[in-house]
Structures are given as C-alpha cells and as structure tokens.
ZAMARGU-4260 file (C-alpha; in steps of 0.2 Angstrom, whole numbers, plus 5000, padded with zeros to 4 digits):
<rodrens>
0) 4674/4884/4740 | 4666/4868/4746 | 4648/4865/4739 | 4636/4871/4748 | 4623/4860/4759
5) 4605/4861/4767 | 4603/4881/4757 | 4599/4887/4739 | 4616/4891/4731 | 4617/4911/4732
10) 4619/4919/4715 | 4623/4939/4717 | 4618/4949/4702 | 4626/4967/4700 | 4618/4977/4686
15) 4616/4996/4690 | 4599/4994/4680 | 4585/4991/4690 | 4575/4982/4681 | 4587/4971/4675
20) 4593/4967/4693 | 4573/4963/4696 | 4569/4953/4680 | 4583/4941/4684 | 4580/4941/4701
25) 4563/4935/4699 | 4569/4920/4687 | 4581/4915/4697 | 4573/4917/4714 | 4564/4900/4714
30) 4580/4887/4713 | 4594/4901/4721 | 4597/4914/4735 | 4598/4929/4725 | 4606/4945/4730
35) 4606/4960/4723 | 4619/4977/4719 | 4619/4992/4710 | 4634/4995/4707 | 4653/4986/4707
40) 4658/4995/4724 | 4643/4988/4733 | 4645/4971/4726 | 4661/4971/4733 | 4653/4973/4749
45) 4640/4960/4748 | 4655/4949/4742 | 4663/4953/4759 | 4649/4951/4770 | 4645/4932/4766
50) 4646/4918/4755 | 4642/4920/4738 | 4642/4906/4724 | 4637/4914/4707 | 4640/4931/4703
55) 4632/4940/4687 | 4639/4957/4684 | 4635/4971/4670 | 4649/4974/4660 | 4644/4993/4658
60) 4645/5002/4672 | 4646/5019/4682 | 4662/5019/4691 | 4670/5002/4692 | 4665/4991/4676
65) 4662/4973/4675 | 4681/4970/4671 | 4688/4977/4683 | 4677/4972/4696 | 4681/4955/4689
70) 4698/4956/4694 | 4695/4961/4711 | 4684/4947/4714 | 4697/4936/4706 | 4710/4942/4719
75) 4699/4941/4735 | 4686/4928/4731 | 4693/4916/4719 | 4680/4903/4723 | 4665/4915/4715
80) 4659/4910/4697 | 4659/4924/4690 | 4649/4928/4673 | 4649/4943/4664 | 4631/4950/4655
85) 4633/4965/4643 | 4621/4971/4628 | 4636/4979/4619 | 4645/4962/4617 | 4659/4959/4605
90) 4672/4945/4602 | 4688/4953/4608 | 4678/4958/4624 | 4672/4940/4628 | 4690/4934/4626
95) 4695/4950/4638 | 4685/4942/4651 | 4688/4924/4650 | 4706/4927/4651 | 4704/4937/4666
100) 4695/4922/4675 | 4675/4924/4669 | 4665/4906/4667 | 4654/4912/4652 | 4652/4929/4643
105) 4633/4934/4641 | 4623/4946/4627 | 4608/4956/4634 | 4593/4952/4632 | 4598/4935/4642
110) 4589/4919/4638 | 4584/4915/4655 | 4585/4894/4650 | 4600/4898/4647 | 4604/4908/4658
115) 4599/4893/4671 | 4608/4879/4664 | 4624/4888/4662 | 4623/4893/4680 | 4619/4875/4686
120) 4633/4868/4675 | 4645/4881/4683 | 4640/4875/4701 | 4640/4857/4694 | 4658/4860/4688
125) 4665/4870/4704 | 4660/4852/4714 | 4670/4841/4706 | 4683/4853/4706 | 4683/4854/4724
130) 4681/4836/4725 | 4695/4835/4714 | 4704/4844/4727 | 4699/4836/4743 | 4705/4820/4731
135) 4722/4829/4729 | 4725/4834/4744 | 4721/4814/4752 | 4733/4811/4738 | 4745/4820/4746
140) 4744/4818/4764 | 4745/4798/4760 | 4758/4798/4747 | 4767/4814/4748 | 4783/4820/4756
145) 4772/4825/4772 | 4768/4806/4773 | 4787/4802/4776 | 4789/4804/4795 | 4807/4808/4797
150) 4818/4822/4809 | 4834/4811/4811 | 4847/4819/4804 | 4851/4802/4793 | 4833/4804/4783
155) 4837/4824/4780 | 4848/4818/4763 | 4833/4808/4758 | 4819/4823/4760 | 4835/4833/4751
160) 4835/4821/4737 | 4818/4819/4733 | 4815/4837/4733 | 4828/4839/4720 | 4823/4826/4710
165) 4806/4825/4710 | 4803/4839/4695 | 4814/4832/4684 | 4812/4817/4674 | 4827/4806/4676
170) 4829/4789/4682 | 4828/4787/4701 | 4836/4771/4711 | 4831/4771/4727 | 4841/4758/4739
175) 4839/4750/4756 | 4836/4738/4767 | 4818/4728/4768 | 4805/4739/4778 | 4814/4756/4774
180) 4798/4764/4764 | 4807/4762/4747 | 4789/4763/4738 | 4783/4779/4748 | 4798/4788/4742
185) 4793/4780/4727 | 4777/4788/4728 | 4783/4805/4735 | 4793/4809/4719 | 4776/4804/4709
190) 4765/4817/4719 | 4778/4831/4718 | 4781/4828/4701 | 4773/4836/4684 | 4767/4817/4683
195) 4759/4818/4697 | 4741/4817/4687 | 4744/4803/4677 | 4744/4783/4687 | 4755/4778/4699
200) 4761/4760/4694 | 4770/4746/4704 | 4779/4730/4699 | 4784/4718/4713 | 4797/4708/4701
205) 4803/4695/4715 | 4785/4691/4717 | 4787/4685/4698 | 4794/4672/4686 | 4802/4679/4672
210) 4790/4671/4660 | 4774/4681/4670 | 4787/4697/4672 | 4790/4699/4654 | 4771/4698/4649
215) 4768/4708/4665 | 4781/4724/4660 | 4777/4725/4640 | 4760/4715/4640 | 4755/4701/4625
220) 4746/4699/4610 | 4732/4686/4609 | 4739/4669/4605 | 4757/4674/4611 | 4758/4660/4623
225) 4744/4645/4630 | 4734/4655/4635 | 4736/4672/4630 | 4716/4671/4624 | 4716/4693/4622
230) 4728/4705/4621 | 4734/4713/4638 | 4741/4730/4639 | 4757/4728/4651 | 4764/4740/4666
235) 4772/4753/4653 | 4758/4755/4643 | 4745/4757/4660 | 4760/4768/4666 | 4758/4783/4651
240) 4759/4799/4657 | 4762/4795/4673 | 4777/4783/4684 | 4782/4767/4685 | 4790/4759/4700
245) 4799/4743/4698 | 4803/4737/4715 | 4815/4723/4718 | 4823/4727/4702 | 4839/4717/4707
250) 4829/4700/4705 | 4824/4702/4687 | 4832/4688/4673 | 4845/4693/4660 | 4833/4694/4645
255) 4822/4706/4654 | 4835/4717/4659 | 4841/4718/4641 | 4824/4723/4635 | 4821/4735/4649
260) 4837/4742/4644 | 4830/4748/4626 | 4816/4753/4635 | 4827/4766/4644 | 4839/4770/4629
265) 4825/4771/4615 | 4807/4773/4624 | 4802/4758/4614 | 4796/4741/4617 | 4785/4729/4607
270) 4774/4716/4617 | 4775/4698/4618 | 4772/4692/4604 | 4770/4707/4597 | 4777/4718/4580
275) 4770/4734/4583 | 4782/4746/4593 | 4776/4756/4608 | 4781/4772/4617 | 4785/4771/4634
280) 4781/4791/4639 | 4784/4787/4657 | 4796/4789/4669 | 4803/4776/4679 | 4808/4775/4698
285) 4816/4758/4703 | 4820/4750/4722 | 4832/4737/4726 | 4839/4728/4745 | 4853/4722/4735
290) 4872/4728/4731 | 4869/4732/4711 | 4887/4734/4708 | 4893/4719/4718 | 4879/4709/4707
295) 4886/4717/4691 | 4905/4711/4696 | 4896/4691/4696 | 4889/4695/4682 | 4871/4694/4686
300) 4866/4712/4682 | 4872/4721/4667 | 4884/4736/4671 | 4874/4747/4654 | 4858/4744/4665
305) 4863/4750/4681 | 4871/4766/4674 | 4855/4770/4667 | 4846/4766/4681 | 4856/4773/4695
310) 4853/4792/4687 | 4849/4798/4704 | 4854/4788/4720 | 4842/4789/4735 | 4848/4778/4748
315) 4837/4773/4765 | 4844/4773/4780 | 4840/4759/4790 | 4829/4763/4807 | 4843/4759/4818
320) 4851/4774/4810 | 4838/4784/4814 | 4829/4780/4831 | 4825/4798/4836 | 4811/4795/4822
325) 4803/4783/4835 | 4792/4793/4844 | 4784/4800/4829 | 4781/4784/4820 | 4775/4776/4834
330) 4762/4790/4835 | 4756/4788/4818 | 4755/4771/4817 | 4746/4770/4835 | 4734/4784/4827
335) 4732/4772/4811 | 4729/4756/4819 | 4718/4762/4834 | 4704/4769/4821 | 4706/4753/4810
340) 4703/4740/4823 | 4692/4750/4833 | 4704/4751/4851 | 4704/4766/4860 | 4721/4767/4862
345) 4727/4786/4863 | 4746/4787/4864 | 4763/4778/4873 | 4770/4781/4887 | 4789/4785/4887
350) 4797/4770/4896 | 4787/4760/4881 | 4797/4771/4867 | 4811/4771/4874 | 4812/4751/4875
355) 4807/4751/4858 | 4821/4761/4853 | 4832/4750/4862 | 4829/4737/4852 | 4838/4734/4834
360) 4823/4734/4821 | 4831/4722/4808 | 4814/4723/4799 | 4815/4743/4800 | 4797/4752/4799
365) 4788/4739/4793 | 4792/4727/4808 | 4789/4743/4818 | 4773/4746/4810 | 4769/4728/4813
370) 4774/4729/4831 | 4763/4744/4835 | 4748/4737/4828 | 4751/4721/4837 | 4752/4731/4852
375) 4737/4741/4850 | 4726/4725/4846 | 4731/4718/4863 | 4731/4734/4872 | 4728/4732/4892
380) 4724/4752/4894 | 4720/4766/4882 | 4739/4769/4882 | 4755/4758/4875 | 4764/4755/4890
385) 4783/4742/4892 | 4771/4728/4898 | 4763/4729/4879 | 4781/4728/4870 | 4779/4709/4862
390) 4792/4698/4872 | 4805/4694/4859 | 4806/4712/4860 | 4811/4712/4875 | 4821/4700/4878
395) 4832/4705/4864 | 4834/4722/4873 | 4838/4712/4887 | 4850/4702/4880 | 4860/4716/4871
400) 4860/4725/4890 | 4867/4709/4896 | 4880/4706/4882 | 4887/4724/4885 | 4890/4719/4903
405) 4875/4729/4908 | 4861/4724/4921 | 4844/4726/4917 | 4828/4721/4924 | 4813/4724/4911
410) 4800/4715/4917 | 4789/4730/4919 | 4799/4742/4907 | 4810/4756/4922 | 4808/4770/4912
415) 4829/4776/4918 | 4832/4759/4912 | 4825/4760/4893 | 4830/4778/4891 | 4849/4770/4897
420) 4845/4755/4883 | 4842/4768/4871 | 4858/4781/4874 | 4870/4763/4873 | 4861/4758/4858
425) 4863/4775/4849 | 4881/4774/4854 | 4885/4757/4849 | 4877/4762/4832 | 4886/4779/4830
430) 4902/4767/4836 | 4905/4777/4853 | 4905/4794/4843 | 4896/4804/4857 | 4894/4819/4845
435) 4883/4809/4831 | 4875/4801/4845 | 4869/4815/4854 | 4862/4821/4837 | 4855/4807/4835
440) 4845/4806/4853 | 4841/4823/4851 | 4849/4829/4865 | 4863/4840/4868 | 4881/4830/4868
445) 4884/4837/4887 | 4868/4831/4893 | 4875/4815/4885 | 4892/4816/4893 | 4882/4820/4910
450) 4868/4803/4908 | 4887/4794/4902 | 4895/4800/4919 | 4878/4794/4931 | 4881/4776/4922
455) 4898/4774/4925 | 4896/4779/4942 | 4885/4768/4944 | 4895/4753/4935 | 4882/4753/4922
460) 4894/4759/4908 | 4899/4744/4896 | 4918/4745/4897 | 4917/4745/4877 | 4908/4763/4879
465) 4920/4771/4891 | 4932/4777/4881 | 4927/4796/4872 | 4926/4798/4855
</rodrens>
C-alpha cells in the first residue's frame, strides 16, 4: 500500500476490552484515524470496508484470537502492519507471531511512547518499502525483459535464452551487430537474476587504451603509476554482489585477456600495483560485433578465454531480420522522444512504417532510434507521416526499388507502394523463401502469394522474386 496523503494514517485497534480499546484510542486519537472492534470477526469487517494502515489486535480473544486473525489479515490484506498486544506475553508466543507476519509483539499495560514511536517507525518503514517498490518496478520496466520490444519470430530465441539463463550464474556472451541492444539484454539478465539487487556495472573496452582498461577492470594502488595519487577500487570490486558487463570484449589487449582469464578461472585478481588478492563474487556478461573464433584462429584472442566466455550464446539478430518489430519500436521510441523534447507527436501513419521497413537499417535500432527522434523533432503534424522519413532514407528505398527492376515514386510515401517495398525487402532478406517471409510480415503465406500475384501482374515483380520458394 502506497503511503497515504492529505489524511491522518488510520490505525485499527481490536481488543474485546473496552476500556482498553478507549485508553488507546484516546492516545492515539491526536496524530491517527483510530478505528475501533471488539472482536476479531468484526475487524475483519472494518478491514474490508476501507483502508487501514496499523492494526493493533489483543492476543486473547473470544472466538478468533489475535493469531489467527493475523493470518487472515496476512492473506487479504498484506499491506496492514499488524501488531500484536497481549498481557500474558511469553517468548515462544512473540516468535509465533513474528513468524506469522506481525511487526512487533507488545505486553499489556502498553507504554503509550512507546507504543507511538513503534507505530511511526512501522509506517516509516512501509514508505520506503513501497518506494523501494515503485523503484523496482521502474527498474524493471527500463531494463527488464518487458523493455525488449520484440514479436518477430528471429528475437523469440533471444527472450528464450535470457529466460534460461538469467537464474543461473554462468558466463554469458552476447553477439551481434552494432545497434542490436546487446547491453539491454545485458541488463535484462541482471533484473531477472538473483543479482538483481546488487550494481549493475558497464565497461566500454574499445572506448579504452589498455593502459586506462587494466586500472579501469582491477583498479590501482596509490603510486602504481604517475599519477595514481589514491587507490582506486576498479569495475570488479564496484561490481560485488552484483553483474559486470564488459562490452566490446573483442577489442581488449593480450595482457588483459590473460588476467581476465584468472579472473574467470580463480575469482581472483590483485590491483595494479597491488599485492593483496581480491575476490571477484560477481558474475559476468560480455558483448562483442566481432567473429571471436575467427579472431582466435589470427591469433588475436585466446581460444582458453573464449571457452570460458562463450558459456551461454545469446546471439542478436540484426533489424533487417526482424522488421515486423517496426511498428512497435517505432511506437516506443515516438512515445519516448515526443515527451523528451516536448512535440506533440501521437503516432505514424502506415505508409510512414512501411517505408521504414523498407529500408535496410545497417545501424539496426539504434539508427532506428535515431531516425525516430529525428523525425519527431522536425515533425510537420502531430503524426509521423512518409514526408518526415529523412531523405537518405528514402532515396535508399528508392534505389533498392530501382535496382530490383521495380518502379517507384516516393516523393510523398503511396502507402501500396511502401507496403510493396516492404513485402520485396522481407523476401530478398528470407532469400525468396515465401514461408519465412510471410512469418515474418505477419501475414498469412497466401495473402503473400496473392499481394505476389497483383505485382507480377502488374510488372512490378523483380524478375529475381518470381521464382517460388
């Protein structure tokens, strides 16, 4: 339960002596709502009939006791502190109770300043736990699986894959292409691991010499080099408890591949300059656009690092693989980028996705990304529409229309036309495979085989695409 605003927390007291319930009632009455019942079975009903912060409940009484009551209010209200008074305390029955979910365990006669400060310490305590939460739950909606926009069939491996590994605590190598989201899947196997309380801690390694990398990964003693005027902890120590993402792994130097080696093998490093050993308890996830293996047969990578590296293989497909996701990123990064620059730009109108998923996306989502913000900068309406595609967007759409020997006018973005650029598009990129292409596209493969049939008839089926496959 969120903390309340603009109204006195209510604090319910159940007690089915009466002048207990109107002793504390009166203490309490200046600083909460207080509610009263006599008995277990009506508190349950005052329970159900509105918000209740703080409940107080006799441990002795007739019918339903405090225990058991205590469970029920466990069960259907969770959110209710719940203490337990009784003037026949013992040890055994205070640890009953807190096992069963009761904040604090209380022996009549009640010290009312006590009483108070354990109840504002409760309520103190229930905000930053559902702050906590809120915290947890942006957490999640930024970094977590649902922050992954994917329904092509390509991209279902990935959400596989991350869901299988994601408890575990082995290596992970994530590979792909520039711009294909390796650090958000990065940070979607941190949030749905048991790490996922401890940091979340990422290395660019092609952003850094070796020298700078080396102190960067395992930190430095004071005087280690010119310099060096403290002692720095480095990535794997910051990363403790929690996950460190090394991106770009294929770019690091021979000596630091051999020392992140014993790191993997032993869980130990020292730091530069250092002679005291470290453990690493973290786990690692590492990225990479390049071929590992092709690197490790020129000898620039060592074969012992990659195996320990490439535990679990997550590989990212590239957007050109999965271009029925357009729609939905678009949507998202539209949403995103209207309420960062302030444009009132609500959505994008079909002839404008289609031509966007016409084109090729070397860059993949984050040239995408980029593309979408550009567009809703320079916005002309409160939608996206073909006249806001960048140029060099469309005339690359146009000259792949051209070099398949189709003719295309895009000057104001036909909608037939950019949903025709997308269908031979997909195809050429399934390699004429109409079955993986109507997957693709989202459509069935005879309305495929039907739009296929209007563009031959109309002589705007490349000659390359004719053929069935």
């Amino acid at each position: 339960m969120a903390p309340h605003t603009g109204r006195h927390p209510v604090v319910l007291i159940v007690d089915d002596d009466k002048n207990t319930r109107e002793g504390l009632q009166r203490a309490l009455r200046p600083r909460y709502d207080v509610r009263l019942a006599e008995s277990a079975a009506r508190a349950m009903e005052a329970l159900a009939d509105g918000a209740v912060d703080v409940m107080l409940s006799d441990l002795r009484m007739p019918g339903m006791d405090g225990l058991e009551l205590l469970k029920r209010v466990q069960a259907h209200h969770p959110d209710v502190i719940c203490i337990l008074l009784t003037a026949y305390g013992s040890v055994e029955t205070a640890v009953t109770a807190m096992k069963q979910g009761a904040y604090d365990f209380l022996t009549k006669p009640v010290n009312l300043d006590h009483l108070d400060m354990l109840i504002a310490r409760a309520l103190r305590s229930r905000e930053i736990e559902s702050k906590n939460r809120d915290l947890e739950q942006q957490l999640d909606n930024k970094y977590g699986l649902e922050s992954i926009i994917g329904n092509a069939q390509a991209m279902q491996p990935v959400f596989d894959t991350i869901r299988q590994a994601a408890p575990t605590q082995a290596t992970v190598l994530i590979t792909g292409a520039s711009g294909t989201g390796k650090e958000l899947v990065a940070h979607a196997i941190h949030r749905l691991s048991t790490r996922s309380r401890g940091p979340f801690v990422a290395v660019h390694c092609a952003s850094l010499s070796a020298s700078l990398l080396e102190s960067e990964l395992f930190g430095h003693e004071k005087g280690a080099f010119t310099g060096a005027d403290v002692r720095r902890k480095g990535r794997f120590e910051l990363a403790v408890g929690g996950t460190l993402f090394l991106d770009e792994i294929g770019e690091i130097d021979s000596v630091i591949q051999v020392k992140l080696l014993r790191v993997l093998e032993e869980r130990k490093f020292e730091r530069v300059g250092g002679i005291e050993t470290i453990t690493a308890d973290i786990r690692l996830i590492a990225a990479t656009n390049r071929e590992l293996h092709q690197l490790v047969r020129e000898g620039k990578f060592r074969e012992d690092l990659l195996y320990r590296l490439d535990v679990i293989n997550i590989p990212l497909p590239p957007l050109s693989e999965r271009s029925s996701d357009i729609p939905a990123l678009c949507d998202h990064f539209i949403r995103e980028f209207s309420v960062r620059n302030g444009r009132p730009v609500m959505g994008i109108t079909a002839d404008a996705v289609n031509l966007l998923s016409a084109y090729a996306w070397p860059g993949n989502v984050r040239e995408l990304r980029n593309t979408v913000e550009k567009m809703v900068v320079l916005a002309r309406s409160d939608r996206l529409t073909a006249r806001d595609v960048p140029p060099n967007i469309r005339e690359a759409v146009r000259g792949k229309s051209a070099g398949t020997g189709a003719q295309a006018t895009l000057g104001e973005g036909s909608l037939a036309e950019a949903e025709r650029l997308k269908i031979l598009a997909v195809l050429g990129t399934q390699h004429g495979n109409r079955t993986r292409a109507a997957l693709e596209l989202g459509i069935s493969r005879r309305t495929l085989h039907r739009k296929l049939q209007e563009y031959r008839a109309q002589g705007l089926l490349p000659a390359a695409l004719a053929e069935e496959n």
